[in-house]
C-alpha positions in Angstrom: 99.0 92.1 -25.5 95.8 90.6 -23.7 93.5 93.1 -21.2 93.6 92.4 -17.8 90.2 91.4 -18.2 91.5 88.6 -20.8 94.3 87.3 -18.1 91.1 87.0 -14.9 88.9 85.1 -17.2 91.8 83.1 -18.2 93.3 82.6 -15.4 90.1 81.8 -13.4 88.9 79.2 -15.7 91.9 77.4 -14.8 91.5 78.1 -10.9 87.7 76.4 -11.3 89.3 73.8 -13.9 91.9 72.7 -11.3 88.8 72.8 -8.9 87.1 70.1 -10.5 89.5 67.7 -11.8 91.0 67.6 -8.3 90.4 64.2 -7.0 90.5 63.7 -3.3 91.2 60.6 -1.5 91.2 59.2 2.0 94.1 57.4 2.5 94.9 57.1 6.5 94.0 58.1 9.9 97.2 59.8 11.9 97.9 62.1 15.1 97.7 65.2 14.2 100.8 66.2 15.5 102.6 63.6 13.6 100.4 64.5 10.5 99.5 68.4 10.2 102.6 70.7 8.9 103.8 72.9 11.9 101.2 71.2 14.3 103.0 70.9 18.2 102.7 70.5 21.6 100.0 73.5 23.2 99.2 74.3 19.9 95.6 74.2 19.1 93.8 74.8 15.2 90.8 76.6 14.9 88.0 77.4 12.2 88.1 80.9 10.6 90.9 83.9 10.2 93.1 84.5 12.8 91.9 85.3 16.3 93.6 85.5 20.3 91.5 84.7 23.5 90.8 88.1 24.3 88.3 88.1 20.5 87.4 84.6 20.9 83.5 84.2 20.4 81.7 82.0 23.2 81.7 78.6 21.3 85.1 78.7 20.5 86.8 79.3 24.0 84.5 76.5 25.1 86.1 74.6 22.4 89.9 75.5 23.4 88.8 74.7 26.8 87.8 71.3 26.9 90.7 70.3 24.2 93.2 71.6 26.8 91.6 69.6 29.4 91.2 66.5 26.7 95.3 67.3 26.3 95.9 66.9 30.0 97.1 70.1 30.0 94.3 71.9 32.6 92.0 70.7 34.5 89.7 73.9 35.2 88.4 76.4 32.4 90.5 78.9 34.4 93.7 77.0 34.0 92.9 77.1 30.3 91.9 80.5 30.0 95.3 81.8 31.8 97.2 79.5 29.4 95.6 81.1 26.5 95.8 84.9 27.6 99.5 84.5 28.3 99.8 82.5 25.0 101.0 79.2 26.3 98.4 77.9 24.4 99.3 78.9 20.4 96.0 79.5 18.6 96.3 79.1 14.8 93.8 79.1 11.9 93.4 75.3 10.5 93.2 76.7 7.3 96.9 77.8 7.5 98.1 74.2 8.2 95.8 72.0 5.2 93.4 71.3 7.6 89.7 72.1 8.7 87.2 71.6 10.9 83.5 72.1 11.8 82.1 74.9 13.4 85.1 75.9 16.0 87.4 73.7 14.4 89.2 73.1 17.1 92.2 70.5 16.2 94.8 69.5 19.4 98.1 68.1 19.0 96.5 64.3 20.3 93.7 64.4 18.6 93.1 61.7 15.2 92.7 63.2 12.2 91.4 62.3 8.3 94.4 62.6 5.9 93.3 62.9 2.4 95.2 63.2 -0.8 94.8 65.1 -3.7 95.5 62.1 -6.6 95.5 64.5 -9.9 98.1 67.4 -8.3 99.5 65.8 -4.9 99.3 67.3 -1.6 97.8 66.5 1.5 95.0 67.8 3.6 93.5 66.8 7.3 89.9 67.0 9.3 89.3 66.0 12.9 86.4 63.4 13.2 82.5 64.6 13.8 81.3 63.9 17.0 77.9 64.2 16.5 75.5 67.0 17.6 74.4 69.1 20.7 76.5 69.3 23.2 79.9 68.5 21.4 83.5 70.1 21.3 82.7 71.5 18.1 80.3 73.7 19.0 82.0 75.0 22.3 80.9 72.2 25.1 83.3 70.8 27.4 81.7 68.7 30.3 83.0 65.4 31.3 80.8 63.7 28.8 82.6 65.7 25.6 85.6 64.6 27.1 84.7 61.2 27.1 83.8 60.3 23.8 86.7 62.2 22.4 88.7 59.7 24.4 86.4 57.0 22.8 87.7 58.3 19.0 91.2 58.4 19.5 91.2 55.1 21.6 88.2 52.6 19.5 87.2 54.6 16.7 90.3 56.3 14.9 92.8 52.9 15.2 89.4 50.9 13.9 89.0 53.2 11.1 92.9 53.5 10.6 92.9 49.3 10.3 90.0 50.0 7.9 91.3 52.5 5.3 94.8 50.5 5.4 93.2 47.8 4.0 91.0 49.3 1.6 93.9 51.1 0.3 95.8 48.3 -0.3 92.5 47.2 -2.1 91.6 50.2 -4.2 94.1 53.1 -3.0 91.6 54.5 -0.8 88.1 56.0 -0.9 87.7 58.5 -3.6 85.6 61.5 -2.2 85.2 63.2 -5.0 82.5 60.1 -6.2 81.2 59.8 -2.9 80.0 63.2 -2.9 78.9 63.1 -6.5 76.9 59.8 -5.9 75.6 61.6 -2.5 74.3 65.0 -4.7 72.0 62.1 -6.3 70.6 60.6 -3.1 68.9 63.9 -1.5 72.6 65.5 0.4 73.9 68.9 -0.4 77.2 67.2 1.6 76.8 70.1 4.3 73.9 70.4 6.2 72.5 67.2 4.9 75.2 64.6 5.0 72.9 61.7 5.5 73.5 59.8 2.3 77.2 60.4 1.8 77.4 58.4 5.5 75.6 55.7 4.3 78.0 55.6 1.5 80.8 55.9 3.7 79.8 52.9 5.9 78.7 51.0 2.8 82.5 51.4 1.6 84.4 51.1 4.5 82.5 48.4 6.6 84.1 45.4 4.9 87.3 46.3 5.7 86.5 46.8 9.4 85.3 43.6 9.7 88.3 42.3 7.4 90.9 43.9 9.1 91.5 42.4 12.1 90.8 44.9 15.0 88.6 44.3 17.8 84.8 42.6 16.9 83.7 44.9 19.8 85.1 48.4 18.9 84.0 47.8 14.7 80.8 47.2 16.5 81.3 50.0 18.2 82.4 52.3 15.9 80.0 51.0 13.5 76.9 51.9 15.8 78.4 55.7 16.4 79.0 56.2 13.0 75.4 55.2 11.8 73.8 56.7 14.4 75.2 59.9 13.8 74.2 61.3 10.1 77.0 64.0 10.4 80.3 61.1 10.1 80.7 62.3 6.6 80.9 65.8 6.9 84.3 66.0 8.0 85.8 64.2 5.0 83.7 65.7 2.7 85.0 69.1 3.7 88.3 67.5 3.4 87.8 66.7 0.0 86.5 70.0 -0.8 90.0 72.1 1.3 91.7 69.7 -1.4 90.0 70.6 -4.2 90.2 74.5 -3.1 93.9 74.3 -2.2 94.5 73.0 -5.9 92.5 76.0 -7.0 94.6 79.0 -4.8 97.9 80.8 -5.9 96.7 81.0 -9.4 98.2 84.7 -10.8 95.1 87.3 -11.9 92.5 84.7 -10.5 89.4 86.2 -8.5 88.5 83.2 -7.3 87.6 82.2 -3.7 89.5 79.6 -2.5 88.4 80.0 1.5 85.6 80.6 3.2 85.7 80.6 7.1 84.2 82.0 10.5 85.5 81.9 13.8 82.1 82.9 15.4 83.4 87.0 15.5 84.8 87.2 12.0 83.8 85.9 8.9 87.5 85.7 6.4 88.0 84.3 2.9 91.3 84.0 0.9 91.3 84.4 -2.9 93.4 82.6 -5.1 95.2 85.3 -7.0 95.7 87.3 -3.8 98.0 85.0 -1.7 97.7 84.1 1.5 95.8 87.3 2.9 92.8 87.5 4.9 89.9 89.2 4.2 87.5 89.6 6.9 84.1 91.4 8.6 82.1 90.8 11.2 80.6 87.3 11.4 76.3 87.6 11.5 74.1 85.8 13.3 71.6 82.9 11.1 68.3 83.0 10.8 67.2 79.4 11.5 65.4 76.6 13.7 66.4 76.4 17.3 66.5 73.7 19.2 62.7 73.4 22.1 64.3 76.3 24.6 66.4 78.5 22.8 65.8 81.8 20.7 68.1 83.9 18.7 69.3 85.9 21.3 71.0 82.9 22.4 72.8 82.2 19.1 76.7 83.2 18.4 77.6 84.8 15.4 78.6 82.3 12.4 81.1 79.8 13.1 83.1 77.2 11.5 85.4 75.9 8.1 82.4 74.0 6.8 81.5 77.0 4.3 84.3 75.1 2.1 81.8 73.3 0.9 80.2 76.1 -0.7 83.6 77.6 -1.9 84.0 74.2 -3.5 80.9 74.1 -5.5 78.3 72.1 -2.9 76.6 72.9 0.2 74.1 75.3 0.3 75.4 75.9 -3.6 73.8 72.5 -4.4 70.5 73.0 -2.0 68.3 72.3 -4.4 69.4 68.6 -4.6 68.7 68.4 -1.1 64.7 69.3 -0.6 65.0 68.3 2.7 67.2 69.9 4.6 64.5 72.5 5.0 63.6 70.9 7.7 66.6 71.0 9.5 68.0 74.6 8.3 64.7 76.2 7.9 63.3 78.0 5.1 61.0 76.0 1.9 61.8 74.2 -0.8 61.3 77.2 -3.0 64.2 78.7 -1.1 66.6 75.4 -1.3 66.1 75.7 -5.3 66.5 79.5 -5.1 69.5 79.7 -3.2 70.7 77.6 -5.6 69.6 79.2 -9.1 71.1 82.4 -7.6 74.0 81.1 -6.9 75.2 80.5 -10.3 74.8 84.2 -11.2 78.4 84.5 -9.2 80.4 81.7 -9.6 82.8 80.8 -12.9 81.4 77.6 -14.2 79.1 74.8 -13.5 80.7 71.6 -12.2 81.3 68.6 -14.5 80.8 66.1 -11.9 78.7 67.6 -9.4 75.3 68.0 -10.5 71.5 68.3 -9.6 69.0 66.0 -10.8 65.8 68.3 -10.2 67.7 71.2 -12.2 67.7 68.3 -15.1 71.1 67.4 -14.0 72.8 70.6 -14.2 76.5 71.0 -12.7 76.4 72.8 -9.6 77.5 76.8 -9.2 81.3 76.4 -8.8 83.7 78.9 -8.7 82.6 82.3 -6.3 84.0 84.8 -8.5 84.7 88.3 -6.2 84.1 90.4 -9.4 80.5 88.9 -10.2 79.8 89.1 -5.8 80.4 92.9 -5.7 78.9 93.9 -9.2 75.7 91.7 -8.8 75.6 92.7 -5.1 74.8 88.9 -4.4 76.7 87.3 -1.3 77.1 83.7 -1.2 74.4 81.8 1.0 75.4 79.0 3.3 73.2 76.5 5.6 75.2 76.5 8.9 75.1 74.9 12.8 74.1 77.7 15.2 76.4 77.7 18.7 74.7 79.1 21.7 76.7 82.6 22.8 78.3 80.8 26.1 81.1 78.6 26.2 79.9 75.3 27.3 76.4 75.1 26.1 76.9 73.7 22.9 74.2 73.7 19.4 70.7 75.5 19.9 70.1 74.9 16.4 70.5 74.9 12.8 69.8 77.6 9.7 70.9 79.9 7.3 72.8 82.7 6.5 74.2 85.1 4.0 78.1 86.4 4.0 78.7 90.0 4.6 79.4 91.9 1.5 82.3 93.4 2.8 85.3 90.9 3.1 84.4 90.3 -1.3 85.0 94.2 -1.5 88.2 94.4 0.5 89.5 91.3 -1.8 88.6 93.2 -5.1 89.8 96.8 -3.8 93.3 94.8 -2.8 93.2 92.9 -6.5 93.0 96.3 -8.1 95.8 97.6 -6.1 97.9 94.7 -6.6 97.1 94.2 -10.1 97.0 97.9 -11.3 93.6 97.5 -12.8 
């Protein structure tokens, strides 16, 4: 008879195994009502654990009001606010339907979504498309300009794209992620804060088959334009790819493995994969960061958004030290990039076959946060993060750092010890 401690080890070197060999793929470009499981009309997807209007942080109502006015469904941020109180509006985590999305996360029934699948065990997962930054849906802006080039995606940008990615399917079954990111590791990204590399890559791949495809010579040029000019396109699909890789990871009996990370700009939540489909949550903290000429940390929301997948995954802020640069968008030195990093393998399971650092002598990346190794060595997993202004309707003030409350990791091992008898 093995000790419970034999059955975690065992059965969370398969969680972090399943984790790796995933192999994520973008395959289409669909409505996300006709793609996301249980998606419908006045429904709306947001980042982090569950949450009503009466909780919602700043950014995120600014969020659900401008995609209900991008639906058609309002016109006024009163309209929308009614809607949402009486719960006309149905506000569900994306996490609960395969999808994600950065900082508020917010995903409406019209809206285009990435669909990628998971070649080695199946499934499907989804992402809205990155609209660059500032003032942006994402990050709780809502003016007639945010409206606008949300129009722009789902009418030039998401059929171009769609033309696109049928074609290179058809060529090479799609655009493998998984190397993407790896090759992007290499080239100065950690493929969360820095995604400047990975969207070279992206347009590298997919430019071809725009101009191949046969849609409209003025909205590839168009699409082409907004996608280099904005060094964030890649983020959304890479944290596609890493909500695949995650979801092969989760349901995995006696594993302490993390398997979500998420904020909703009050609450921070994380799932684990031997523990079901529970939440376990705390309050969300501010980051410490760089703010944008005009704004101060009294300004900032509390931590928002799905992006910390990446981390969960084994990149992001996990993999800072690939990405020396990024202190200059986040904050911080390079000291503290490497350190975050080095640190970061004292709680996580393994170190990643095919994601690795080529300053740490090409050492796989810290994969696997283990809630066991979080509590004991009293080290919380560190993330590089957008910061949200505290109104709906501003938008980003800024960009930095921040460390997850030790909390939500004790909750998840007091309920694995209950569950599991330990």
């Amino acid at each position: 008879m093995s000790s419970i401690k034999e059955e975690v080890n065992k059965a969370n070197k398969l969680a972090v195994e399943r984790m790796m060999e995933s192999t994520p793929v973008w395959v289409s470009v669909e409505e996300a009502r006709k793609a996301i499981p249980g998606m419908k009309d006045y429904m709306l997807l947001h980042a982090g654990p569950p949450i009503d209007w009466e909780r919602a942080s700043g950014p995120l109502k600014g969020a659900i009001i401008g995609a209900a006015i991008y639906e058609g469904w309002a016109s006024k941020p009163e309209e929308v606010e009614k809607m949402a109180r009486s719960g006309q509006i149905v506000l569900e985590p994306t996490h609960e339907h395969d999808a994600v999305g950065p900082m508020a996360g917010v995903i409406s029934p019209s809206m285009p979504v990435i669909v990628v699948e998971d070649s080695k065990f199946g499934g499907r997962v989804f992402s809205n498309f990155n609209e660059g930054i500032g003032r942006v849906l994402r990050y709780g802006a809502y003016d007639k300009q945010v409206i606008d080039r949300l129009k722009w995606i789902e009418k030039t940008l998401a059929p171009t794209l769609y033309y696109a990615i049928s074609e290179l399917r058809k060529d090479k079954g799609g655009l493998n992620l998984k190397q993407l990111i790896s090759q992007a590791l290499h080239m100065g990204d950690d493929c969360h804060n820095r995604t400047v590399a990975a969207t070279s890559i992206l347009i590298k791949e997919v430019a071809p088959y725009m101009v191949s495809s046969g849609a409209d010579k003025k909205d590839v040029v168009e699409s082409l334009k907004f996608m280099s000019e904005n060094p964030f396109t890649a983020l959304n699909f890479v944290m596609a790819a890493a909500k695949s890789m995650t979801k092969a990871a989760h349901g995995i009996k006696y594993s302490t493995v993390v398997t979500i990370m998420s904020r909703n700009g009050t609450e921070v939540g994380i799932k684990v994969s031997g523990l079901g489909n529970e939440w376990f949550t705390s309050r969300a903290p501010i980051p410490r960061g760089v703010y944008f000429p005009g704004f101060k940390e009294d300004d900032a929301n509390p931590d928002i958004g799905d992006s910390a997948i990446t981390e969960t995954a084994g990149f992001g802020g996990f993999a800072m030290a690939a990405a020396p640069a990024i202190v200059s968008w986040v904050g911080g030195s390079v000291e503290y990039a490497i350190e975050v990093t080095k640190r970061s393998y004292e709680i996580t399971v393994a170190e990643h076959k095919y994601f690795t650092i080529p300053y740490l002598g090409f050492k796989g990346t810290p994969t696997g946060i283990d809630v066991r190794l979080v509590v004991a060595k009293g080290i919380t997993p560190t993330i590089n993060t957008g910061i949200a202004h505290k109104e709906p309707g501003v938008g980003q003030i800024g960009a930095g750092i921040v460390s997850l409350p030790s909390e939500v990791f004790k909750k998840a091992l007091r309920e694995f010890a209950s569950k599991y008898g330990v």
